[in-house]
N, C-alpha and C positions, 0 to 999 in steps of 0.2 A: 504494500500500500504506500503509495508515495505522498510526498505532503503538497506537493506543487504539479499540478497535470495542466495538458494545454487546455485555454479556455478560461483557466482563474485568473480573476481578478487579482493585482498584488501590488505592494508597498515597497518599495526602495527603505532600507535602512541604513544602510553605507553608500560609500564610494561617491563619485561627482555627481549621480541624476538623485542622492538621495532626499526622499521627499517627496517623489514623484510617482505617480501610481499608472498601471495597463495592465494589459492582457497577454498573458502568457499566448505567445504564439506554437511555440519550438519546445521543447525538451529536451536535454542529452544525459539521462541518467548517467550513463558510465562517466560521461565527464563530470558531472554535478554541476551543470550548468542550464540556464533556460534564453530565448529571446525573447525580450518584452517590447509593446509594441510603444515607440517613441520612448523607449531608454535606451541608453549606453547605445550613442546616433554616430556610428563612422565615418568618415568619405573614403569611398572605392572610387577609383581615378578608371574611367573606361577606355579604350583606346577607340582610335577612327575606325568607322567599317562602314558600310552600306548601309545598315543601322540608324548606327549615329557618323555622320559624315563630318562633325569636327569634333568629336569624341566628348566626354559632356565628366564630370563629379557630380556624383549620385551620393547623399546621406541615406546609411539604413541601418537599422539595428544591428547590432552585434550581440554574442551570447555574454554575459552576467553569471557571476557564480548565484547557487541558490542559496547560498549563506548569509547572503545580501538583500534578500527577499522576504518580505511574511506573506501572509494569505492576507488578504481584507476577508471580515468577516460580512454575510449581505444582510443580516440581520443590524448587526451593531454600525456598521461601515465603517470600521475600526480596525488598524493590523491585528491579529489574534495569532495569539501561540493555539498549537492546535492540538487536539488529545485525538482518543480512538475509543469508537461506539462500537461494542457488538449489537446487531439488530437481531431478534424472534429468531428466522432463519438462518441465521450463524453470519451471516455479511459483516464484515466489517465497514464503519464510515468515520468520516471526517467531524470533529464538532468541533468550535469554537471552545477555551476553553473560560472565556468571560461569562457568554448569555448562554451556553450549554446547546447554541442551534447546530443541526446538522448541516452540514455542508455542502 
């Protein structure tokens, strides 16, 4: 069960964009990393092609450690350190651990 999957919402706690909250786009468990969308903004320098005919700098995300990350919770809409619900059926889920919501 991981604590950060694509699609949540999340809070910058460190580093230069901290502060700043999006949307997990990307994942890379094995690295412990995610892309979020308008943090940690690049410039990839493109070359001329057919394309782009005078070649152009593009800003895009770049991957972020998850150590640098909370959840926002949608209840509270507050970063939340996060616990683990067993459900009836044996599933495990995500809760907030402030207002006890599932995730």
């Amino acid at each position: 069960m991981a604590r950060i999957r694509k699609g949540d919402s999340v809070y910058v706690i460190a580093g230069k964009d901290k502060g700043k909250k999006g949307k997990v786009q990307k994942v890379a468990p094995a690295r412990n990393r995610a892309v979020v969308e308008g943090v940690n903004l690049v410039k990839k320098h493109l070359r001329r092609s057919q394309d782009n005919p005078q070649g152009a700098v593009i800003e895009r995300p770049a991957f972020i450690e998850l150590s640098n990350l909370m959840l926002l919770c949608s209840k509270c809409n507050r970063p939340a350190r996060i616990g683990k619900k067993i459900l009836d059926d044996g599933k495990r889920e995500r809760k907030c651990k402030r207002c006890g919501e599932v995730i």
